[in-house]
C-alpha positions in Angstrom: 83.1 94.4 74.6 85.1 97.7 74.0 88.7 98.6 73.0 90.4 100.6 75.7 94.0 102.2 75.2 94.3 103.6 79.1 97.6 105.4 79.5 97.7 102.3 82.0 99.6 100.3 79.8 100.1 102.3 76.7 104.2 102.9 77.3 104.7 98.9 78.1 106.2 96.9 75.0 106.9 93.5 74.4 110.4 92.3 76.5 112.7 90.8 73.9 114.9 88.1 75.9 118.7 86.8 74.5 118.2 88.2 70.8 117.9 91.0 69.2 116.0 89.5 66.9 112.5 87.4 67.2 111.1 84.5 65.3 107.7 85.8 67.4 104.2 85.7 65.4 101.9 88.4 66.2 97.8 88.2 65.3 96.1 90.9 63.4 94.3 93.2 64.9 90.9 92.3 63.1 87.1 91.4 63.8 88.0 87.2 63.5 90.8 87.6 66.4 88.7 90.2 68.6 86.3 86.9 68.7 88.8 84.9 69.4 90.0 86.7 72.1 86.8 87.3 73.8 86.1 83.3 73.5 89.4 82.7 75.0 88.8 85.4 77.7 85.5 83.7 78.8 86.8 80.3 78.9 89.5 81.6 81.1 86.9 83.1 83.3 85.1 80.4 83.3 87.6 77.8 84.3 88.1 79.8 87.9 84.2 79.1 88.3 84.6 75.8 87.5 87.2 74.9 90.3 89.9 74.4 87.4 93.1 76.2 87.5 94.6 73.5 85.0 93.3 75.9 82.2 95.5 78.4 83.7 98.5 76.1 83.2 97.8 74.7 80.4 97.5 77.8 78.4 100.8 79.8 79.8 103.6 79.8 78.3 105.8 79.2 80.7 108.9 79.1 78.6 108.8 82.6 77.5 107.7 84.0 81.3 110.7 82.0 82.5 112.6 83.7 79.4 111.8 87.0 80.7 112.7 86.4 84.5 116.2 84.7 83.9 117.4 87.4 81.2 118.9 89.0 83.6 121.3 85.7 84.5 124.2 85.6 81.2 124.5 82.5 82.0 120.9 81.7 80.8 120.3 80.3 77.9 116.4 79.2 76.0 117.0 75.8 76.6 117.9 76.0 80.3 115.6 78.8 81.3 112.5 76.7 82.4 115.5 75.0 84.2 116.7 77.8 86.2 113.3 79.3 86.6 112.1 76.1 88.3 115.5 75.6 90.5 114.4 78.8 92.3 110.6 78.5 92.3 109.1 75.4 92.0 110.5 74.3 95.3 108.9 77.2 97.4 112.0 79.0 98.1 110.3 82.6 97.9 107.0 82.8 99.5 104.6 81.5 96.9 105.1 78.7 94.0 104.5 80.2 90.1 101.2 77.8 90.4 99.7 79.5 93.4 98.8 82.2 91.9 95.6 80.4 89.8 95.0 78.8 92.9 95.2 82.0 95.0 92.1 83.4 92.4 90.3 80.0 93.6 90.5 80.5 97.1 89.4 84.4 96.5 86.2 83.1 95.1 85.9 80.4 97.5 86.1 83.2 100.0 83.2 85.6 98.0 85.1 87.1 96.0 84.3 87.5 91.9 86.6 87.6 89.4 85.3 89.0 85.6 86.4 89.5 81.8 85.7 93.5 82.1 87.2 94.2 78.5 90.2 93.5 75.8 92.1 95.6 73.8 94.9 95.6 71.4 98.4 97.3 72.5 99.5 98.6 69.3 103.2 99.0 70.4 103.3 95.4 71.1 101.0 93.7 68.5 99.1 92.0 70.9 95.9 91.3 72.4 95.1 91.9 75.8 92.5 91.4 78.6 91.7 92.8 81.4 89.9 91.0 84.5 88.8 92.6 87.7 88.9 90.6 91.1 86.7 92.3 93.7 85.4 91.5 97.3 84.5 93.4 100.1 87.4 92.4 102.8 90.1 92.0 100.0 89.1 95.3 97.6 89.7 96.1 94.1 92.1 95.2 91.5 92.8 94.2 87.9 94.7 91.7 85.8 95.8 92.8 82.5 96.3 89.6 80.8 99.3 90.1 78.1 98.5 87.5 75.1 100.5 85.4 73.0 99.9 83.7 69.3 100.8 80.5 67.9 99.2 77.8 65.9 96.0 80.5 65.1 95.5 80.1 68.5 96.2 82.6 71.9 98.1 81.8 75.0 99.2 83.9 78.0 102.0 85.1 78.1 102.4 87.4 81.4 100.1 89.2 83.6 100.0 92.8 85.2 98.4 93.3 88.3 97.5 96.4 89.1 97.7 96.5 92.8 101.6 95.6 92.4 102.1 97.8 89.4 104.0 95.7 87.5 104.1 92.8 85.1 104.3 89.2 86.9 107.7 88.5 85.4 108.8 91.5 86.7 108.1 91.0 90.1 109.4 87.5 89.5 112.7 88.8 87.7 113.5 90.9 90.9 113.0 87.7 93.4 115.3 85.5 90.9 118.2 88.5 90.8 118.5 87.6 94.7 119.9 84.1 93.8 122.2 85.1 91.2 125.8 85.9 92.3 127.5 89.7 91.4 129.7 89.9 88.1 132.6 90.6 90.3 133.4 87.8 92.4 134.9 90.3 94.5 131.8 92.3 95.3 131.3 90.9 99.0 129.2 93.3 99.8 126.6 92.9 96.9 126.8 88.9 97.9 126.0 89.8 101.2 123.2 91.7 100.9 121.5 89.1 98.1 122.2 86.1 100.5 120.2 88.7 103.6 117.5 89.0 100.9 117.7 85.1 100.9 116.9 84.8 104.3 114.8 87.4 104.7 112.4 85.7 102.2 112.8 82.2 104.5 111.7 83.9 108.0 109.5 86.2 106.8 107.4 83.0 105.7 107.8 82.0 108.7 106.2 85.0 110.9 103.3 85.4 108.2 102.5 81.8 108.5 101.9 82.3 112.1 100.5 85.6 111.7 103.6 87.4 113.2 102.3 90.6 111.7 104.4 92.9 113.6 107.2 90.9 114.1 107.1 90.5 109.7 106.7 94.3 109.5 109.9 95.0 111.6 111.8 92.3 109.7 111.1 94.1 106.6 111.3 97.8 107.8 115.4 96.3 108.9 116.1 95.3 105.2 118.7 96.8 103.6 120.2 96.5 99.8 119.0 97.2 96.2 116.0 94.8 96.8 114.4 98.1 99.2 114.0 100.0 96.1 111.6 97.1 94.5 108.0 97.8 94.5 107.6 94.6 95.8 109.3 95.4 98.7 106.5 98.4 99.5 103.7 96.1 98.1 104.9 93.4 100.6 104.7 96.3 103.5 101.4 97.3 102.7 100.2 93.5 102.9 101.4 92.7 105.9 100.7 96.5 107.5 96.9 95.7 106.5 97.0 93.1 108.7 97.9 95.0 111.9 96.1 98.1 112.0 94.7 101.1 109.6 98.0 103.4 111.6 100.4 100.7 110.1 98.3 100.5 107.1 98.3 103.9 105.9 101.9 104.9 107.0 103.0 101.4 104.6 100.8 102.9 101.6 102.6 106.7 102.0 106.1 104.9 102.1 105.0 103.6 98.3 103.7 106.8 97.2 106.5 108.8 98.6 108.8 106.3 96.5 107.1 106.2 93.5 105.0 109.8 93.3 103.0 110.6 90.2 102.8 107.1 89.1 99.4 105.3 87.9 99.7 101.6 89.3 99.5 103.2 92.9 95.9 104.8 92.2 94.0 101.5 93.5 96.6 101.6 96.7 95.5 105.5 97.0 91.8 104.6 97.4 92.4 102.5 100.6 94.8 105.7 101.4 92.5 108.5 100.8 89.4 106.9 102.1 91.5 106.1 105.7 92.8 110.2 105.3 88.7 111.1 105.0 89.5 112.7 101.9 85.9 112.7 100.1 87.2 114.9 97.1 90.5 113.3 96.4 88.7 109.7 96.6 85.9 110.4 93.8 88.3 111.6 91.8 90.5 108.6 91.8 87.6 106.4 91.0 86.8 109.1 87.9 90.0 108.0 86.5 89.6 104.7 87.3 86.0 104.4 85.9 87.9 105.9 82.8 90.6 104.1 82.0 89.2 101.0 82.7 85.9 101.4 81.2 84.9 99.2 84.0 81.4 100.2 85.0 81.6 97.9 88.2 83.7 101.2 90.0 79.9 102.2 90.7 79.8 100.0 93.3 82.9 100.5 94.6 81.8 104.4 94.7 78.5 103.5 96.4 80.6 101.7 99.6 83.0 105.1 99.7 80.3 107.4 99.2 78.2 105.9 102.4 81.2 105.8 104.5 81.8 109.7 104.0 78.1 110.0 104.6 76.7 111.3 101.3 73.8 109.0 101.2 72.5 110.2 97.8 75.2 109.4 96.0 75.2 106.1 97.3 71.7 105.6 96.6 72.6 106.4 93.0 75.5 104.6 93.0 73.6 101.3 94.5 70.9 101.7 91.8 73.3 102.3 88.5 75.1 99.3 89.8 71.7 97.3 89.8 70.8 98.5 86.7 74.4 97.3 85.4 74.7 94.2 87.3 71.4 92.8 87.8 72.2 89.2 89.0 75.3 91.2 91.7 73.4 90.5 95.3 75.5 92.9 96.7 74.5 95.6 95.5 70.7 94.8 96.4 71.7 94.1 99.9 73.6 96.9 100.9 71.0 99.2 99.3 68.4 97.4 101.4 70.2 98.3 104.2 70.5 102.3 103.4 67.2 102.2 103.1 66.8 100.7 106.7 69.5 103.2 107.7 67.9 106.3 106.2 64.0 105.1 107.0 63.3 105.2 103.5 60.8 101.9 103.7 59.1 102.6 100.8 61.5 102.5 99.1 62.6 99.3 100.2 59.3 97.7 99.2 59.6 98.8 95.9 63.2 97.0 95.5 62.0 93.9 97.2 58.9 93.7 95.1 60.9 93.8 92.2 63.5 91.1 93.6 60.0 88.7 93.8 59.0 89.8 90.3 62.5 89.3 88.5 62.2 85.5 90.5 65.7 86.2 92.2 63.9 85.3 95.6 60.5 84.8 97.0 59.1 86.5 99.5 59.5 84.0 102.2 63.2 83.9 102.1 63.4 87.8 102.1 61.2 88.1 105.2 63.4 85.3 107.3 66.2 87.1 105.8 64.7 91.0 107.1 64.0 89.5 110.2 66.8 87.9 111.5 68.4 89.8 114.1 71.4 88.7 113.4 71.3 90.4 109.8 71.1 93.8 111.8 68.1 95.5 110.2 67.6 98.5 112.4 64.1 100.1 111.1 62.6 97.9 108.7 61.2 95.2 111.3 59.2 97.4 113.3 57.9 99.9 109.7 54.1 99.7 109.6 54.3 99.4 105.8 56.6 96.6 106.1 54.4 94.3 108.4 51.9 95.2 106.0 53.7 93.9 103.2 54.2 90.5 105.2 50.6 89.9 105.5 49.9 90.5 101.8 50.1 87.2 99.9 
Protein backbone atom coordinates (compact mmCIF):
# COMPACT_ATOMS: atom_id res chain seq x y z
CA UNK A 1 0.00 0.00 0.00
CA UNK A 2 0.87 3.68 -0.76
CA UNK A 3 -0.02 7.18 0.76
CA UNK A 4 -1.83 9.23 -1.74
CA UNK A 5 -2.76 13.10 -1.05
CA UNK A 6 -4.88 13.60 -4.49
CA UNK A 7 -6.20 17.19 -4.65
CA UNK A 8 -9.41 14.90 -4.58
CA UNK A 9 -9.87 15.32 -1.09
CA UNK A 10 -7.11 17.42 0.09
CA UNK A 11 -9.54 20.82 0.81
CA UNK A 12 -12.21 18.45 2.86
CA UNK A 13 -11.96 18.75 6.78
CA UNK A 14 -13.56 17.14 9.54
CA UNK A 15 -17.46 18.69 10.05
CA UNK A 16 -17.72 19.78 13.65
CA UNK A 17 -21.57 19.41 14.58
CA UNK A 18 -23.39 21.56 17.78
CA UNK A 19 -19.90 22.65 19.39
CA UNK A 20 -17.23 24.51 18.80
CA UNK A 21 -15.38 22.46 20.57
CA UNK A 22 -14.61 18.45 20.36
CA UNK A 23 -13.89 15.81 22.86
CA UNK A 24 -12.81 13.80 19.32
CA UNK A 25 -9.62 11.44 19.57
CA UNK A 26 -7.59 11.37 16.59
CA UNK A 27 -4.75 8.34 15.82
CA UNK A 28 -1.22 9.13 14.96
CA UNK A 29 -0.13 9.07 11.82
CA UNK A 30 2.57 6.21 12.39
CA UNK A 31 3.76 2.64 11.03
CA UNK A 32 1.43 0.69 13.98
CA UNK A 33 -1.92 2.58 12.74
CA UNK A 34 -1.03 2.35 8.86
CA UNK A 35 -1.27 -1.60 9.85
CA UNK A 36 -4.18 -1.14 11.50
CA UNK A 37 -5.79 0.49 8.90
CA UNK A 38 -4.85 -1.76 6.14
CA UNK A 39 -6.14 -4.87 8.53
CA UNK A 40 -9.32 -3.02 8.98
CA UNK A 41 -9.55 -2.09 5.19
CA UNK A 42 -9.24 -5.85 4.21
CA UNK A 43 -11.65 -7.09 6.73
CA UNK A 44 -14.02 -4.61 5.36
CA UNK A 45 -13.39 -5.86 1.88
CA UNK A 46 -13.68 -8.99 2.81
CA UNK A 47 -16.99 -8.97 4.55
CA UNK A 48 -18.81 -7.81 1.03
CA UNK A 49 -17.17 -11.26 -0.31
CA UNK A 50 -18.45 -12.99 2.41
CA UNK A 51 -22.25 -12.05 1.86
CA UNK A 52 -21.95 -9.95 5.28
CA UNK A 53 -22.98 -6.42 5.31
CA UNK A 54 -23.42 -6.61 9.21
CA UNK A 55 -19.63 -5.67 9.32
CA UNK A 56 -20.70 -2.61 7.64
CA UNK A 57 -23.08 -1.76 10.43
CA UNK A 58 -21.48 -2.81 13.02
CA UNK A 59 -18.46 -0.71 12.53
CA UNK A 60 -20.30 2.83 11.55
CA UNK A 61 -20.83 5.13 13.64
CA UNK A 62 -24.02 6.09 13.06
CA UNK A 63 -24.33 8.68 15.79
CA UNK A 64 -21.88 11.00 14.50
CA UNK A 65 -23.20 10.48 10.51
CA UNK A 66 -26.61 11.24 12.00
CA UNK A 67 -24.70 14.23 13.85
CA UNK A 68 -23.67 15.56 10.68
CA UNK A 69 -27.03 15.25 8.62
CA UNK A 70 -29.33 16.89 11.34
CA UNK A 71 -26.88 19.93 12.15
CA UNK A 72 -28.63 21.74 10.00
CA UNK A 73 -32.09 21.18 12.28
CA UNK A 74 -31.52 23.77 15.72
CA UNK A 75 -33.69 21.91 17.12
CA UNK A 76 -31.31 18.88 17.12
CA UNK A 77 -29.66 18.01 19.79
CA UNK A 78 -26.68 14.68 20.36
CA UNK A 79 -29.06 12.80 22.17
CA UNK A 80 -31.91 13.05 19.74
CA UNK A 81 -30.04 13.00 16.46
CA UNK A 82 -30.04 9.18 15.87
CA UNK A 83 -33.77 9.95 16.66
CA UNK A 84 -34.45 12.46 14.02
CA UNK A 85 -32.16 10.80 11.64
CA UNK A 86 -34.16 7.59 11.82
CA UNK A 87 -37.81 9.40 11.84
CA UNK A 88 -36.89 10.45 8.17
CA UNK A 89 -34.86 7.37 6.99
CA UNK A 90 -35.34 4.30 8.44
CA UNK A 91 -38.87 4.16 7.32
CA UNK A 92 -38.00 4.46 3.47
CA UNK A 93 -39.41 7.90 3.04
CA UNK A 94 -36.64 9.00 0.41
CA UNK A 95 -35.71 6.39 -2.06
CA UNK A 96 -33.31 4.12 -0.30
CA UNK A 97 -32.96 3.15 3.60
CA UNK A 98 -29.18 4.27 5.21
CA UNK A 99 -28.67 0.24 5.25
CA UNK A 100 -29.06 -0.24 1.56
CA UNK A 101 -26.32 1.06 0.70
CA UNK A 102 -23.97 -2.14 2.12
CA UNK A 103 -26.52 -4.17 0.60
CA UNK A 104 -26.50 -2.23 -2.67
CA UNK A 105 -22.36 -3.25 -2.82
CA UNK A 106 -23.78 -6.95 -2.35
CA UNK A 107 -26.07 -7.01 -5.10
CA UNK A 108 -23.16 -5.24 -7.34
CA UNK A 109 -21.05 -8.24 -6.79
CA UNK A 110 -23.81 -10.60 -7.04
CA UNK A 111 -24.29 -8.96 -10.37
CA UNK A 112 -20.18 -9.31 -11.44
CA UNK A 113 -19.12 -6.58 -10.19
CA UNK A 114 -15.75 -6.28 -7.83
CA UNK A 115 -15.28 -4.08 -5.22
CA UNK A 116 -11.31 -3.61 -3.83
CA UNK A 117 -9.03 -1.84 -1.01
CA UNK A 118 -6.95 0.19 -3.88
CA UNK A 119 -4.98 2.32 -1.13
CA UNK A 120 -5.20 4.52 2.32
CA UNK A 121 -3.89 7.56 3.25
CA UNK A 122 -3.80 10.04 6.02
CA UNK A 123 -5.70 13.61 5.51
CA UNK A 124 -3.52 15.76 7.42
CA UNK A 125 -6.10 18.62 7.77
CA UNK A 126 -8.40 16.18 9.40
CA UNK A 127 -6.13 13.81 11.46
CA UNK A 128 -7.49 10.95 10.06
CA UNK A 129 -7.10 7.85 8.17
CA UNK A 130 -8.68 7.11 5.04
CA UNK A 131 -9.36 4.36 2.41
CA UNK A 132 -10.23 4.31 -0.69
CA UNK A 133 -12.14 1.30 -2.58
CA UNK A 134 -12.89 1.04 -6.17
CA UNK A 135 -16.28 -0.65 -7.39
CA UNK A 136 -15.98 -1.64 -11.08
CA UNK A 137 -18.10 -3.65 -13.61
CA UNK A 138 -18.65 -3.54 -17.15
CA UNK A 139 -22.55 -2.42 -17.34
CA UNK A 140 -22.30 -0.26 -14.10
CA UNK A 141 -18.63 1.46 -14.75
CA UNK A 142 -16.15 3.03 -12.49
CA UNK A 143 -16.12 4.58 -9.23
CA UNK A 144 -14.52 4.96 -5.74
CA UNK A 145 -15.38 5.14 -2.04
CA UNK A 146 -13.16 7.19 0.05
CA UNK A 147 -13.89 5.74 3.33
CA UNK A 148 -13.40 8.67 6.05
CA UNK A 149 -12.18 6.93 9.42
CA UNK A 150 -12.84 7.29 12.94
CA UNK A 151 -10.79 6.37 16.37
CA UNK A 152 -11.81 5.17 19.61
CA UNK A 153 -10.92 2.49 22.02
CA UNK A 154 -7.26 2.03 19.86
CA UNK A 155 -9.48 0.85 17.47
CA UNK A 156 -11.06 2.45 13.77
CA UNK A 157 -14.58 2.93 12.74
CA UNK A 158 -16.19 4.62 9.76
CA UNK A 159 -17.27 7.45 9.96
CA UNK A 160 -18.65 8.73 6.40
CA UNK A 161 -18.08 7.90 2.98
CA UNK A 162 -17.37 9.90 -0.30
CA UNK A 163 -18.34 8.55 -3.46
CA UNK A 164 -16.90 9.77 -6.24
CA UNK A 165 -19.60 9.40 -8.82
CA UNK A 166 -21.89 11.80 -6.57
CA UNK A 167 -19.02 14.06 -5.58
CA UNK A 168 -19.77 14.36 -2.20
CA UNK A 169 -19.64 12.94 1.27
CA UNK A 170 -22.67 10.49 2.18
CA UNK A 171 -23.79 12.82 4.90
CA UNK A 172 -23.89 15.36 2.60
CA UNK A 173 -26.13 14.00 0.21
CA UNK A 174 -28.10 12.80 3.18
CA UNK A 175 -28.07 16.37 4.99
CA UNK A 176 -29.67 17.77 1.71
CA UNK A 177 -32.63 14.96 1.60
CA UNK A 178 -33.21 15.66 5.56
CA UNK A 179 -33.39 19.78 4.94
CA UNK A 180 -36.64 18.79 2.80
CA UNK A 181 -38.42 17.77 6.05
CA UNK A 182 -37.45 20.52 8.17
CA UNK A 183 -39.84 23.46 8.18
CA UNK A 184 -38.40 27.38 7.25
CA UNK A 185 -37.23 29.66 10.25
CA UNK A 186 -40.10 31.89 9.38
CA UNK A 187 -43.31 30.37 9.84
CA UNK A 188 -44.32 32.84 7.39
CA UNK A 189 -42.17 31.65 4.53
CA UNK A 190 -45.07 29.81 2.49
CA UNK A 191 -43.32 29.73 -0.24
CA UNK A 192 -40.14 27.95 1.05
CA UNK A 193 -42.83 25.31 2.80
CA UNK A 194 -44.15 24.78 -0.34
CA UNK A 195 -41.47 23.98 -2.32
CA UNK A 196 -39.87 21.44 0.59
CA UNK A 197 -43.38 19.74 0.86
CA UNK A 198 -43.13 19.41 -3.52
CA UNK A 199 -39.62 18.05 -2.79
CA UNK A 200 -41.58 15.63 -0.46
CA UNK A 201 -43.58 14.30 -3.04
CA UNK A 202 -41.49 14.37 -5.64
CA UNK A 203 -39.24 11.81 -3.69
CA UNK A 204 -42.68 9.56 -3.09
CA UNK A 205 -43.68 9.31 -7.07
CA UNK A 206 -40.49 9.31 -8.36
CA UNK A 207 -40.13 5.86 -6.44
CA UNK A 208 -42.83 5.04 -7.86
CA UNK A 209 -42.05 5.45 -11.80
CA UNK A 210 -38.42 3.98 -11.20
CA UNK A 211 -39.87 0.99 -9.52
CA UNK A 212 -41.74 0.30 -12.68
CA UNK A 213 -39.18 1.52 -14.86
CA UNK A 214 -41.01 4.70 -15.83
CA UNK A 215 -37.75 6.07 -17.11
CA UNK A 216 -39.16 8.87 -19.05
CA UNK A 217 -41.96 9.55 -17.22
CA UNK A 218 -39.14 9.90 -13.85
CA UNK A 219 -36.97 12.13 -16.07
CA UNK A 220 -39.86 14.63 -16.85
CA UNK A 221 -40.92 14.56 -13.23
CA UNK A 222 -37.48 15.70 -12.33
CA UNK A 223 -36.71 18.06 -15.25
CA UNK A 224 -40.40 19.97 -13.66
CA UNK A 225 -38.81 20.37 -10.19
CA UNK A 226 -38.42 23.57 -8.98
CA UNK A 227 -36.78 25.05 -5.51
CA UNK A 228 -33.38 25.20 -3.84
CA UNK A 229 -33.23 21.28 -3.94
CA UNK A 230 -32.40 21.89 -8.13
CA UNK A 231 -29.22 23.30 -7.17
CA UNK A 232 -28.15 19.90 -5.22
CA UNK A 233 -25.81 17.67 -6.98
CA UNK A 234 -28.01 15.04 -6.18
CA UNK A 235 -30.53 16.38 -8.13
CA UNK A 236 -28.08 16.21 -11.50
CA UNK A 237 -26.70 12.80 -10.11
CA UNK A 238 -30.34 11.52 -9.90
CA UNK A 239 -30.77 12.81 -13.78
CA UNK A 240 -28.01 11.14 -15.01
CA UNK A 241 -29.19 7.71 -13.32
CA UNK A 242 -32.36 7.71 -14.60
CA UNK A 243 -31.20 9.37 -18.28
CA UNK A 244 -28.82 6.14 -18.44
CA UNK A 245 -31.61 4.21 -18.40
CA UNK A 246 -33.35 5.61 -21.48
CA UNK A 247 -31.00 6.31 -24.06
CA UNK A 248 -27.13 7.59 -24.74
CA UNK A 249 -29.19 11.21 -26.23
CA UNK A 250 -30.87 11.46 -22.67
CA UNK A 251 -27.72 10.23 -21.19
CA UNK A 252 -25.26 12.58 -22.35
CA UNK A 253 -27.54 15.87 -22.38
CA UNK A 254 -28.15 14.74 -18.22
CA UNK A 255 -24.17 14.55 -17.75
CA UNK A 256 -23.74 18.24 -19.64
CA UNK A 257 -26.53 19.66 -17.36
CA UNK A 258 -23.93 18.60 -14.26
CA UNK A 259 -20.97 19.87 -15.83
CA UNK A 260 -22.53 23.05 -16.97
CA UNK A 261 -23.59 23.47 -13.22
CA UNK A 262 -20.64 22.56 -11.64
CA UNK A 263 -17.62 23.40 -14.32
CA UNK A 264 -13.99 22.93 -13.43
CA UNK A 265 -14.84 20.61 -10.61
CA UNK A 266 -12.95 17.20 -9.93
CA UNK A 267 -15.80 14.77 -8.62
CA UNK A 268 -17.41 15.10 -12.20
CA UNK A 269 -14.22 13.56 -13.97
CA UNK A 270 -15.55 9.80 -13.68
CA UNK A 271 -19.14 11.37 -15.06
CA UNK A 272 -16.91 13.00 -17.99
CA UNK A 273 -15.52 9.53 -19.10
CA UNK A 274 -19.10 8.14 -19.94
CA UNK A 275 -19.37 11.93 -21.54
CA UNK A 276 -16.44 12.15 -23.61
CA UNK A 277 -16.33 8.56 -24.71
CA UNK A 278 -20.28 9.10 -26.02
CA UNK A 279 -18.85 12.79 -27.71
CA UNK A 280 -15.89 10.33 -29.54
CA UNK A 281 -13.48 12.39 -28.01
CA UNK A 282 -10.29 10.05 -27.98
CA UNK A 283 -7.90 12.88 -26.70
CA UNK A 284 -10.02 14.44 -23.98
CA UNK A 285 -10.80 10.67 -22.68
CA UNK A 286 -7.06 9.52 -22.18
CA UNK A 287 -6.42 12.35 -20.54
CA UNK A 288 -9.12 12.04 -17.97
CA UNK A 289 -8.00 8.64 -17.12
CA UNK A 290 -4.14 10.29 -16.88
CA UNK A 291 -5.46 12.11 -14.06
CA UNK A 292 -7.39 9.59 -12.77
CA UNK A 293 -4.55 6.93 -12.88
CA UNK A 294 -2.75 9.76 -10.85
CA UNK A 295 -4.60 10.78 -8.25
CA UNK A 296 -5.82 7.58 -7.42
CA UNK A 297 -2.75 5.64 -7.86
CA UNK A 298 -5.11 3.01 -8.94
CA UNK A 299 -3.38 0.88 -11.54
CA UNK A 300 -6.73 -0.98 -12.34
CA UNK A 301 -7.60 2.49 -14.86
CA UNK A 302 -5.48 0.26 -17.32
CA UNK A 303 -8.23 -1.75 -17.87
CA UNK A 304 -10.61 0.77 -17.96
CA UNK A 305 -8.26 2.39 -20.76
CA UNK A 306 -7.97 -0.88 -22.67
CA UNK A 307 -12.19 -0.96 -23.10
CA UNK A 308 -11.97 2.98 -24.26
CA UNK A 309 -9.03 2.58 -26.37
CA UNK A 310 -10.74 -0.51 -28.44
CA UNK A 311 -13.90 1.38 -28.82
CA UNK A 312 -12.12 4.44 -30.53
CA UNK A 313 -10.22 1.82 -32.54
CA UNK A 314 -6.61 2.11 -31.43
CA UNK A 315 -6.00 -1.58 -31.06
CA UNK A 316 -2.44 -1.16 -29.90
CA UNK A 317 -3.06 0.61 -27.09
CA UNK A 318 -5.51 -1.82 -26.10
CA UNK A 319 -3.32 -4.60 -26.56
CA UNK A 320 -0.96 -2.85 -24.16
CA UNK A 321 -3.43 -1.84 -21.97
CA UNK A 322 -4.98 -5.64 -21.79
CA UNK A 323 -1.42 -7.03 -21.11
CA UNK A 324 -0.22 -4.30 -18.24
CA UNK A 325 -3.58 -5.08 -16.72
CA UNK A 326 -2.65 -8.96 -16.73
CA UNK A 327 0.61 -8.37 -15.61
CA UNK A 328 -1.15 -6.25 -12.65
CA UNK A 329 -4.08 -8.33 -12.00
CA UNK A 330 -3.19 -11.79 -12.81
CA UNK A 331 -6.20 -13.67 -11.22
CA UNK A 332 -8.83 -10.52 -13.25
CA UNK A 333 -10.56 -12.95 -16.04
CA UNK A 334 -11.53 -10.06 -17.76
CA UNK A 335 -8.82 -8.85 -18.82
CA UNK A 336 -7.77 -12.38 -20.41
CA UNK A 337 -11.03 -12.58 -22.07
CA UNK A 338 -11.44 -9.49 -23.78
CA UNK A 339 -7.81 -9.68 -24.98
CA UNK A 340 -8.62 -13.17 -26.33
CA UNK A 341 -11.17 -11.62 -28.25
CA UNK A 342 -8.85 -8.70 -29.92
CA UNK A 343 -6.90 -11.16 -30.86
CA UNK A 344 -9.80 -13.01 -32.77
CA UNK A 345 -10.79 -9.48 -33.93
CA UNK A 346 -7.44 -8.50 -35.26
CA UNK A 347 -6.36 -12.27 -36.54
CA UNK A 348 -3.57 -12.15 -34.31
CA UNK A 349 -3.87 -16.15 -33.49
CA UNK A 350 -0.62 -16.59 -32.49
CA UNK A 351 -0.77 -14.61 -30.29
CA UNK A 352 -3.72 -16.00 -28.73
CA UNK A 353 -1.93 -19.34 -28.35
CA UNK A 354 0.64 -17.91 -26.46
CA UNK A 355 -1.97 -16.32 -23.87
CA UNK A 356 -3.87 -19.52 -23.72
CA UNK A 357 -0.85 -21.62 -23.15
CA UNK A 358 0.07 -19.62 -20.48
CA UNK A 359 -3.61 -19.71 -18.90
CA UNK A 360 -2.95 -23.83 -18.91
CA UNK A 361 0.56 -23.32 -17.41
CA UNK A 362 -0.46 -20.80 -14.49
CA UNK A 363 -3.39 -23.82 -13.77
CA UNK A 364 -6.15 -21.01 -14.20
CA UNK A 365 -7.95 -23.50 -16.69
CA UNK A 366 -7.22 -26.48 -18.64
CA UNK A 367 -7.39 -26.83 -21.94
CA UNK A 368 -10.60 -28.62 -22.31
CA UNK A 369 -12.63 -25.89 -20.83
CA UNK A 370 -10.92 -23.24 -22.99
CA UNK A 371 -11.62 -25.09 -26.25
CA UNK A 372 -15.63 -25.63 -25.32
CA UNK A 373 -15.28 -22.16 -24.21
CA UNK A 374 -13.56 -20.96 -28.03
CA UNK A 375 -15.97 -22.92 -29.64
CA UNK A 376 -19.13 -22.04 -28.54
CA UNK A 377 -20.92 -20.05 -30.93
CA UNK A 378 -22.60 -18.41 -28.72
CA UNK A 379 -19.32 -16.81 -27.13
CA UNK A 380 -18.93 -15.08 -30.71
CA UNK A 381 -15.41 -15.94 -31.68
CA UNK A 382 -15.18 -14.72 -35.12
CA UNK A 383 -11.59 -16.09 -36.45
CA UNK A 384 -10.18 -18.25 -34.02
CA UNK A 385 -12.43 -21.44 -34.80
CA UNK A 386 -11.68 -21.85 -38.31
CA UNK A 387 -7.27 -20.57 -37.72
CA UNK A 388 -5.20 -23.50 -38.83
CA UNK A 389 -2.92 -22.99 -35.91
CA UNK A 390 -5.68 -23.14 -33.59
CA UNK A 391 -7.12 -26.64 -34.72
CA UNK A 392 -3.66 -27.57 -34.44
CA UNK A 393 -3.35 -26.64 -31.07
CA UNK A 394 -6.62 -28.77 -30.26
CA UNK A 395 -5.13 -31.85 -31.43
CA UNK A 396 -1.97 -31.42 -29.42
CA UNK A 397 -2.31 -33.11 -26.05
Amino acid sequence: MKYIFSYFLSFFCCMMVFSQETTEIYAKNEFSNDEKVVEFGQRFADSFYEEDTSFFMDNFNLQSFAEKVVSINEKATKENAIKKFNAVFKNGIFLEKFHKFPEDIRAALARGASYSLVNFYYHLDERKYHLLFRMYSDNGGLNYHDYQLGYEDEKFHLNDVFIFTMGEYLSDTYQDLYELTIPGKDTKDTETNKERLKGMVYFARLKILLNTKKYKEALELTHNLTGDFTEKKIYYTTKIKIASKINNVYHLEAIDELLKKFPNDPYTKLMEIDYYVMLKDYNATMQLLDEIQQNTEDTFIEYVRGNAAWQFKDYELAEKAYANTIIEYPSFAEAKINLMYLYDFLEKHEDNIVLLNRMIENEEYDKKDLIDFIDDKSNEFVNLPNARIYNRWKKKK
